[in-house]
N, C-alpha and C positions, 0 to 999 in steps of 0.2 A: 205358627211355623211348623212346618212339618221337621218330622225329626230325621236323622241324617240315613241317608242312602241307603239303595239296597247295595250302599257300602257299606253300610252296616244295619242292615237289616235282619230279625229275626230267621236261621235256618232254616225255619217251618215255611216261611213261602216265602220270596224272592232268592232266597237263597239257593233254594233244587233247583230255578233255574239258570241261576248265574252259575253254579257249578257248573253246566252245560254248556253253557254259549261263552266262559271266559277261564275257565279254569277254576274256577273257587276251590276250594277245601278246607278243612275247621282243623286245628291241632291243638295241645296243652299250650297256655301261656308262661312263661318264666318269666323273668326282669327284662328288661329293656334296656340296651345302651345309649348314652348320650354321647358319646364321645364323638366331637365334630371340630374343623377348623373353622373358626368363627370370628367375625369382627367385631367392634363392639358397637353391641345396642342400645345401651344408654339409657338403662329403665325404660324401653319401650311398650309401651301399652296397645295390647294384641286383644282384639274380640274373636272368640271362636264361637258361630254361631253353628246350630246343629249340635253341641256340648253336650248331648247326653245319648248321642247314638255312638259304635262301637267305636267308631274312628274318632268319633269328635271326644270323647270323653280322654281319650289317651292323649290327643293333641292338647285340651286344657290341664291335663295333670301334670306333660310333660313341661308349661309355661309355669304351671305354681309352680314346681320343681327347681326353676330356676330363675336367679334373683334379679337378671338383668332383665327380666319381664316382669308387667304388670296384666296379669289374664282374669281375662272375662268371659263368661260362656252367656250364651242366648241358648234356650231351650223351647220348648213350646208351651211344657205345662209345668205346674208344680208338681206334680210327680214325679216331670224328670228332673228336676231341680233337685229333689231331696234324692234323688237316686247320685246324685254326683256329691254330695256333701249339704247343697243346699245354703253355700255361703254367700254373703250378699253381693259377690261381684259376679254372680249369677242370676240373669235377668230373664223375666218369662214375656215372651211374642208370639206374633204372627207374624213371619214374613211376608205374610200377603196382603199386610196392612201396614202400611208405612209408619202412621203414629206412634204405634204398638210399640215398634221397636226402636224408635229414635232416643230414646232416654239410654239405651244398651250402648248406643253407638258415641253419644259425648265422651270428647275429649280422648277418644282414642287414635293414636298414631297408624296403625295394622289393622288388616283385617282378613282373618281364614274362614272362609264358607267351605260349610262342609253338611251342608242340607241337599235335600232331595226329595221329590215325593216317593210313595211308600207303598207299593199294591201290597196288596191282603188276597192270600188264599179261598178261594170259594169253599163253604165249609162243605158242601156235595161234594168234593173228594175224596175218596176210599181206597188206600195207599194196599189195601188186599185185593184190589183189584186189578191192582195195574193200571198203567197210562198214564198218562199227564196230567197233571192240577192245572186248573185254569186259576187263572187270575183275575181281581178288579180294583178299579183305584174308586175309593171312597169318595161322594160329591163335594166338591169344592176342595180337590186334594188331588187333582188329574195333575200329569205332569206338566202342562201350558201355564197352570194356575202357580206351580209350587217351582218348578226349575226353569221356569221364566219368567214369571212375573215377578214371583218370590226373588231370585234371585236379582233383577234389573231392579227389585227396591232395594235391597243392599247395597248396588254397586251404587246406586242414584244416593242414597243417603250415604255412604261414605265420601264419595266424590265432594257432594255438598260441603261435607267437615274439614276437609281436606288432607285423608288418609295419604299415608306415603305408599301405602303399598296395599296392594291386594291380592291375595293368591285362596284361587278357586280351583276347587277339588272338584274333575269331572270321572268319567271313563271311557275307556277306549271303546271303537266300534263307531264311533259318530260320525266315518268317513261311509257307512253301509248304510243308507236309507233303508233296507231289508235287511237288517241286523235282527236276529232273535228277539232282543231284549226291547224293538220297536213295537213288537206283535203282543206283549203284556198288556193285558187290557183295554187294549188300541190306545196305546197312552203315546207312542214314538219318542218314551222319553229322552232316547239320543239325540233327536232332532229338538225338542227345547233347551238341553244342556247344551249342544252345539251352539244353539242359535243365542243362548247365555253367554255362553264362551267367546262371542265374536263381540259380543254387545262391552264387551269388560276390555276385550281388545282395541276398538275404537273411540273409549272413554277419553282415553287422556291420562286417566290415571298411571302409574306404574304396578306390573301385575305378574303375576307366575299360574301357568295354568297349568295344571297336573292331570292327565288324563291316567288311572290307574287301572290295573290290568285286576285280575279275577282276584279277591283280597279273602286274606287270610287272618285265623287270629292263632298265630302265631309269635314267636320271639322276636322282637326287631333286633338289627344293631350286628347279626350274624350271618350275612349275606351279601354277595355282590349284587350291584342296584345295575339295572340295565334301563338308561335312554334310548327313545324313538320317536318319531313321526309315523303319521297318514297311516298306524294301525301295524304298521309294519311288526310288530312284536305278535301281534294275533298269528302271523303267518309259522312262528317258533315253537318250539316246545314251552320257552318260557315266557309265560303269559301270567304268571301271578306275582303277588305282591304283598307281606304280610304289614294289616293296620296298621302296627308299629313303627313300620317303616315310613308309611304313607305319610302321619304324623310327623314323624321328624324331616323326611323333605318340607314337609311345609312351614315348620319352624326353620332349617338350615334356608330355605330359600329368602326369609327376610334378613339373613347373614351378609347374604353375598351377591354382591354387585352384580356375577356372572348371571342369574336368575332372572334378573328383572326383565322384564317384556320377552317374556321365551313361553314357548308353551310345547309341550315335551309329553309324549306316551314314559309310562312309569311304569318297569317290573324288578323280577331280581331271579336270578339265579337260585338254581335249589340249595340247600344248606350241605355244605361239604365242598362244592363246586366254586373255584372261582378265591378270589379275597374278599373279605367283610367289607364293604366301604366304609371309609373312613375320610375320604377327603371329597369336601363334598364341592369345592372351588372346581377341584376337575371335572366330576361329574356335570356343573351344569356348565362348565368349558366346553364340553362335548355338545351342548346344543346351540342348534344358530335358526330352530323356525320359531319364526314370531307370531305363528297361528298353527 
């Protein structure tokens, strides 16, 4: 399984150039708020697959964290297993092999994807020299292989179990066939997360799709969250989104009934600007597109 996105991705490459094309930026981390309106979940058991990239790891701490979940992370390797605690409800996959990971998925009610393939820096970059780093996506780890295959085996093997829900974590821009972030390694990986995104929409299942704007590792929990469609937030000043945040929508979304089959561009307001959200019924009140 590739590990999760150049949503959280190493700064050293996909990072300089999400900076660019989404607004990225790196800040100090502090604690994290939970504070949400929530229904009850009922010891619900939630797999967060991607579990050990920046996002995912904050989304499985935030589920141990709280008692009404039963969480479980999928990883790729044991290394990132032991980087997250390395507890047994931490299972090691391929998403690009179904077998692999079907033992992760028993008996679980929930399901957060928060994987992605992963380009890597060409190391002939020379950052004293100026220009641009190129990019490439490692054999068998292109975006076709890992944010569509990969992910249509998650949704295919949860569907099977018969998950109540699923919410996949994409990013904005997947309305621009010429989008920056297509021209990384000739990978188009907007166009396979897209083409993921409709395949999880047509399932049948019930789902929450989170397209998240240029991500940050910053403090969650102290910011106003801003809803959108078809990119429309790319066109704003506010286009970012700190992991923390990202994380807890995707927890509040298996809260609330409003969530369910919505699929919603995701940022937030700089810190100082705006109210912290805190209710989170309204916020996905605010959406009505189901793609």
């Amino acid at each position: 399984m590739a590990s999760v996105s150049f949503l959280s991705t190493p700064p050293s490459s996909i990072g300089f150039f999400r900076k660019r094309c989404l607004g990225m930026t790196s800040g100090p981390r502090r604690g994290l708020s939970t504070k949400a309106m929530a229904t009850d979940t009922s010891n619900l058991s939630v797999l967060v697959t991607g579990a050990g990239g920046r996002t995912g790891q904050i989304a499985y701490k935030k589920l141990k964290e709280r008692p009404e979940y039963t969480a479980r992370g999928l990883v790729r390797t044991e290394e990132s297993k032991n980087k997250i605690g390395g507890a047994d409800d931490v299972f090691v996959g391929d998403i690009r092999n179904i077998e692999s990971i079907s033992q992760a998925f028993q008996g679980i009610d929930a399901l957060i994807i928060l994987t992605s393939a992963v380009p890597k820096m060409k190391p002939s970059f020379d950052p004293s020299k100026g220009g641009r780093p190129e990019f490439y996506f490692e054999d068998g780890s292109y975006p076709e292989q890992v944010d569509w295959i990969g992910q249509k085996n998650q949704i295919d093997t949860a569907k099977e179990i018969g998950v109540k829900q699923i919410v996949l974590v994409g990013s904005m821009g997947g309305t621009d066939v010429n989008h920056p972030l297509n021209s990384i390694g000739n990978g188009n990986i907007l166009v396979w997360k897209r083409k993921a995104e409709q395949y999880l929409a047509d399932s049948g299942v019930p789902y929450t799709i989170i397209r998240a704007g240029g991500l940050q590792d910053k403090d969650g929990g102290i910011r106003e969250l801003l809803v959108g469609k078809d990119d429309e937030l790319l066109k704003t000043d506010t286009r970012t989104i700190a992991r923390a945040d990202v994380a807890e929508v995707c927890i509040q979304a298996l809260q609330h009934e409003e969530a369910k089959n919505k699929a919603f561009d995701l940022a937030s307001k700089p810190e100082g600007e705006g109210t912290p959200t805190t209710d989170f019924r309204s916020l996905f009140s605010q959406i009505n597109t189901r793609f």
